[in-house]
C-alpha positions in Angstrom: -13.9 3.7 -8.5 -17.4 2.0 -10.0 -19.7 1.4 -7.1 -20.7 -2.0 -9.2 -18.8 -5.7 -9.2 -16.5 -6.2 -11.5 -14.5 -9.3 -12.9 -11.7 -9.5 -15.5 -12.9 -8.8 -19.9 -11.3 -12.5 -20.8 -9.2 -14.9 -19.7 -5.2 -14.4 -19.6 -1.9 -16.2 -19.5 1.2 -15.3 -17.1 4.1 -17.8 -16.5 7.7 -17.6 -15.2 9.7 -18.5 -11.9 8.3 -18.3 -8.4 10.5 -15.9 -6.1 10.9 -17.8 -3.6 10.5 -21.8 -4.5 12.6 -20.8 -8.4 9.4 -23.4 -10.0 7.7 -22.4 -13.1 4.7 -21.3 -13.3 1.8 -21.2 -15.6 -0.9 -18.7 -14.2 -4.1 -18.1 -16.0 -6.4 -15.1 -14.5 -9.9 -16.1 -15.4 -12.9 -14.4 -15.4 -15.7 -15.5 -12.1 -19.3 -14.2 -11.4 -20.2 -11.7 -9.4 -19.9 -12.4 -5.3 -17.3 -15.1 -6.2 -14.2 -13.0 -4.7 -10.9 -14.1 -5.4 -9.9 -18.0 -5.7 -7.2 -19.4 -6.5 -7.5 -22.9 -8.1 -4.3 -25.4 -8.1 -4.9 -27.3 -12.0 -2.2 -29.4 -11.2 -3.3 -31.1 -8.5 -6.1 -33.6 -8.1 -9.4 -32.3 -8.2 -8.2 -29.0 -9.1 -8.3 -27.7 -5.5 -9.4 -24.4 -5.1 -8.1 -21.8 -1.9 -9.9 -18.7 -1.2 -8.5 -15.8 -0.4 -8.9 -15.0 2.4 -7.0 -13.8 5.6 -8.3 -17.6 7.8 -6.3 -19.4 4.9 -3.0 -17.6 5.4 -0.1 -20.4 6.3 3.2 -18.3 5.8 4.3 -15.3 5.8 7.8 -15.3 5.6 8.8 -12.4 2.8 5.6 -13.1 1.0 2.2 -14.3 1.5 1.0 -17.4 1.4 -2.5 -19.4 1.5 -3.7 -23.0 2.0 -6.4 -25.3 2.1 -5.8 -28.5 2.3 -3.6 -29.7 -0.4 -3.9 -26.9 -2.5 -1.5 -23.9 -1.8 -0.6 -20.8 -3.0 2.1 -18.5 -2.4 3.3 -14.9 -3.0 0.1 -14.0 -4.1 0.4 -10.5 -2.3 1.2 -8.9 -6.2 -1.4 -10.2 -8.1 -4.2 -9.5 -5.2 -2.7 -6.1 -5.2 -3.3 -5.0 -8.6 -6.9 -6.9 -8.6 -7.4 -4.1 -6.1 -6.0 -1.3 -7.9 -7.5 -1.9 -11.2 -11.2 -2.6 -8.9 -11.6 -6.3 -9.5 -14.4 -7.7 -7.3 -14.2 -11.4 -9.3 -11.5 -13.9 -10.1 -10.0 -17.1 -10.4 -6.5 -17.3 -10.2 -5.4 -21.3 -11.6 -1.7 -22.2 -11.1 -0.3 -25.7 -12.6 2.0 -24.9 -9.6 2.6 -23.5 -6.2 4.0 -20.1 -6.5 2.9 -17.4 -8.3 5.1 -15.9 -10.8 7.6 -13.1 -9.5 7.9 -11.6 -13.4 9.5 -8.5 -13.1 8.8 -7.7 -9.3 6.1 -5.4 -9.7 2.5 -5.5 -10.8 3.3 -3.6 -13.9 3.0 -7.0 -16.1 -0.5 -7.6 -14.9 -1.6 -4.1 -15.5 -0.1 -4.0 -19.2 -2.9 -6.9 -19.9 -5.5 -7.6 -17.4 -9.0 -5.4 -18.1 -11.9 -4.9 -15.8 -15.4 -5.8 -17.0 -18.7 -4.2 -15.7 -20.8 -7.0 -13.9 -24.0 -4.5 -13.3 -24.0 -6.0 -9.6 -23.4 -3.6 -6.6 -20.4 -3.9 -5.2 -20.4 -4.8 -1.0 -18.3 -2.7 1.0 -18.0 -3.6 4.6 -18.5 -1.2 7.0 -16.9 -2.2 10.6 -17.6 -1.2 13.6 -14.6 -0.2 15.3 -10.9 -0.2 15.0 -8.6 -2.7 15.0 -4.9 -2.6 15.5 -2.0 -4.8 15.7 1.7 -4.1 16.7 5.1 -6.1 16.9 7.0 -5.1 19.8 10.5 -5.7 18.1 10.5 -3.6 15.1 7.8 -1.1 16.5 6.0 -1.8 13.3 1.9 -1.8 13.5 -1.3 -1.7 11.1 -4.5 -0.1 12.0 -8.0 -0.4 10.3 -10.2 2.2 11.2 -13.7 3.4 9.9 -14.2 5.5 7.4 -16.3 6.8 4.5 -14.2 5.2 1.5 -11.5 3.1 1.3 -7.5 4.1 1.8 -4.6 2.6 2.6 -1.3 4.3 3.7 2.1 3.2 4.7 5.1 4.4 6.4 8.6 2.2 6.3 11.9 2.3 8.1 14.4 0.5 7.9 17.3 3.0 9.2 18.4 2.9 6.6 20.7 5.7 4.9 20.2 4.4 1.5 15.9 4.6 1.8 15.4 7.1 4.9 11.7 7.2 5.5 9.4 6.7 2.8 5.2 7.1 3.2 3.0 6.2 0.0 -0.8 6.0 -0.2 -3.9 4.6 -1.7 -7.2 5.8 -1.9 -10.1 5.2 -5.1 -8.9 8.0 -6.6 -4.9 7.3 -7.0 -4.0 6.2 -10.2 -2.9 2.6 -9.2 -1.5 1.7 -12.3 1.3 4.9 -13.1 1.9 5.3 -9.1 2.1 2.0 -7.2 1.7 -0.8 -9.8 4.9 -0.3 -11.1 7.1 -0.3 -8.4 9.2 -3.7 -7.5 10.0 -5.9 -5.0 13.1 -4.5 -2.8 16.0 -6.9 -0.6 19.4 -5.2 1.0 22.6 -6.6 -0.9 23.3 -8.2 3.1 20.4 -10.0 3.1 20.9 -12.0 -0.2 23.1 -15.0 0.8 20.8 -15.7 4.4 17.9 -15.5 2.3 19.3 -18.1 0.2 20.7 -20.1 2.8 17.0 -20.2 4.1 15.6 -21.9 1.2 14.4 -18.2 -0.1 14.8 -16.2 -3.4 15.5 -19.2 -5.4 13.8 -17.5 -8.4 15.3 -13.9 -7.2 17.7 -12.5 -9.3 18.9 -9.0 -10.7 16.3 -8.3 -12.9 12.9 -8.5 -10.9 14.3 -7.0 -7.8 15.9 -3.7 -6.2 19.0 -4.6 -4.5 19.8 -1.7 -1.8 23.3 -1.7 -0.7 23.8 -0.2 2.5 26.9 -1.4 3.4 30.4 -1.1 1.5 30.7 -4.2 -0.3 34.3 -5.5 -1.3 35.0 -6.9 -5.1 35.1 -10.3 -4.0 31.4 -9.7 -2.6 30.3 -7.8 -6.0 32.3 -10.9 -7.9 30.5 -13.3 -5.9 26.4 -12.3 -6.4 27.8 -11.0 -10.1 28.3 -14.8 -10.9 25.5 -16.1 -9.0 23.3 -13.9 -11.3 24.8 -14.5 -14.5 25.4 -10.7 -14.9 29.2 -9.7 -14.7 30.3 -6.0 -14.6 27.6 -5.2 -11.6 28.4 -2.3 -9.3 26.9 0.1 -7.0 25.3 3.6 -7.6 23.9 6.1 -5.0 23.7 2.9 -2.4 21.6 0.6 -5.3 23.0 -2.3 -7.2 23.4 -1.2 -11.5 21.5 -4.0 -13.0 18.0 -1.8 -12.8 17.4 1.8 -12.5 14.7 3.1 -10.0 11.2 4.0 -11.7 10.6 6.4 -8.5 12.8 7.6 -5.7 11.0 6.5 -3.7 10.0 3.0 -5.5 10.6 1.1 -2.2 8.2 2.6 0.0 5.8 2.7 -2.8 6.4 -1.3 -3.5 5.4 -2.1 0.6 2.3 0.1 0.0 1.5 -2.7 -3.0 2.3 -5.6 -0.8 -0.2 -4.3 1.9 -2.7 -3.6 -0.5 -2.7 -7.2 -1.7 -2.3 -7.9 2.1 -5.6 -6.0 3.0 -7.4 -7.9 0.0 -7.8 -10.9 2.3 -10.0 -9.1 4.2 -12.6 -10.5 1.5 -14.0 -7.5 -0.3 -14.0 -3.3 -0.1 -13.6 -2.0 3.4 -14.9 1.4 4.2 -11.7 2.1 6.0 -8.7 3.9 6.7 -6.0 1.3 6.7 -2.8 2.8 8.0 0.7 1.3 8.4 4.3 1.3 10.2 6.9 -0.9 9.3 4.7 -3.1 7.3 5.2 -7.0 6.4 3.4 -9.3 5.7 3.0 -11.1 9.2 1.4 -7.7 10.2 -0.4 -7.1 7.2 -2.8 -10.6 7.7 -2.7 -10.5 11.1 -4.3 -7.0 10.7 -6.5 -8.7 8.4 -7.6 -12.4 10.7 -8.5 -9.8 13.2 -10.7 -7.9 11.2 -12.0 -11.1 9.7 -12.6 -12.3 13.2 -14.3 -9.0 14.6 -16.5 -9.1 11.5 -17.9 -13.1 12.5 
């Protein structure tokens, strides 16, 4: 990866249905100079109020990450801070004419298909830190360390005890081909988890087609009826413990899609870390509280 600051070539255009809240979205990905970072910059709003991101701004974290600063707010921005990382984006404002960012097709692959880096001819900052910092959740066992090191990496291990995934470990480092590996790889809920989700006020904007549904448990006609007319998309069934209406881009696509997420998690660190980022059980409540520590030790 360059050792200079790069933003994005041009200007482009994204829109489509928030995962979580089901609003539209416009999205434009704008070019920034160099030491700007990533902001995100609410058009629709007053002012145009602009949230940077960073890990102090983080308001929720339930499934997906989202910041705030006063009015302005942002969610699930986890996939689109991702791939600015993989394709080694220093520079970027992100303006929304709404509140979510748009789920597309679950992955990063969209963003990858159009956004371009430009050279800046400034050197990029890593941060070097001084010691490690960790943080753990005592009910799932899950935890994230950020450790010093000579370059940047980031690895993760998920769980789930699950017989459909088993265990699944992906990594990052500047030398991983971020756009045929991880970039790719969607979004992932259990067929069990669908209706409390919804019942929640969640995946209003999920459906069939920007999502891997793992079943894990038998699920009975009525069931399979029942999401089948809820998504529009009759004749769904199960194969090898996944629904039918999307075939896996990697066995393990799953593990590979929570390495994204704490990629784009990391990001709100503010900038290039020379450090070995390692995870358990990721989320995103672990992933920025990883990150507010780090942003605090760093202060």
């Amino acid at each position: 990866m360059p050792a200079t600051q790069h933003t994005v070539r041009k200007a482009w255009s994204f829109e489509g249905k928030g995962l979580h809240t089901g609003v539209y979205t416009h999205m434009q990905v704008l070019p920034a100079p160099a030491d700007t970072g990533v902001v995100f910059r609410r058009t629709d709003l007053p002012g145009a109020p602009e949230v940077p991101a960073l890990a102090e701004n983080v308001t929720v974290t339930t499934r997906s990450t989202t910041i705030a600063c006063g009015a302005a707010e942002a969610v699930t921005i986890e996939h689109i801070m991702s791939v600015l990382t993989g394709l080694g984006i220093d520079n970027a404002i992100i303006e929304l004419d709404n509140k979510e960012v748009p789920i597309l097709d679950g992955s990063a692959l969209p963003y990858l298909q159009a956004l371009e880096a430009q050279d800046q001819g400034v050197p990029r900052k890593y941060i070097d830190i001084p010691y490690a910092v960790e943080v753990r959740d005592p009910r799932s066992g899950g935890w994230v360390r950020i450790e010093p090191a000579e370059k940047p990496s980031v690895e993760a291990t998920v769980d789930y005890s699950s017989r459909v995934l088993g265990v699944q470990s992906a990594r990052w480092d500047e030398d991983t081909d971020y756009a045929r590996e991880i970039g790719p790889c969607r979004t992932f809920c259990f067929f069990h988890e669908i209706e409390p989700l919804l019942q929640k006020g969640l995946v209003k904007g999920g459906d069939v087609d920007n999502a891997v549904v793992v079943v894990e448990h038998p699920v009975t006609a009525e069931q399979m009826a029942w999401l089948s007319d809820l998504m529009g998309k009759p004749g769904l069934g199960v194969k090898d413990g996944y629904l039918t209406s999307i075939e896996l881009r990697f066995p393990d696509e799953c593990g590979r899609h929570k390495l994204l997420d704490l990629l784009g998690d990391a990001r709100l660190t503010g900038g290039w870390l020379n450090a070995r980022i390692s995870a358990f059980k990721p989320g995103h409540t672990l992933n920025t509280k990883a990150a507010k520590a780090l942003r605090a030790l760093l202060k």
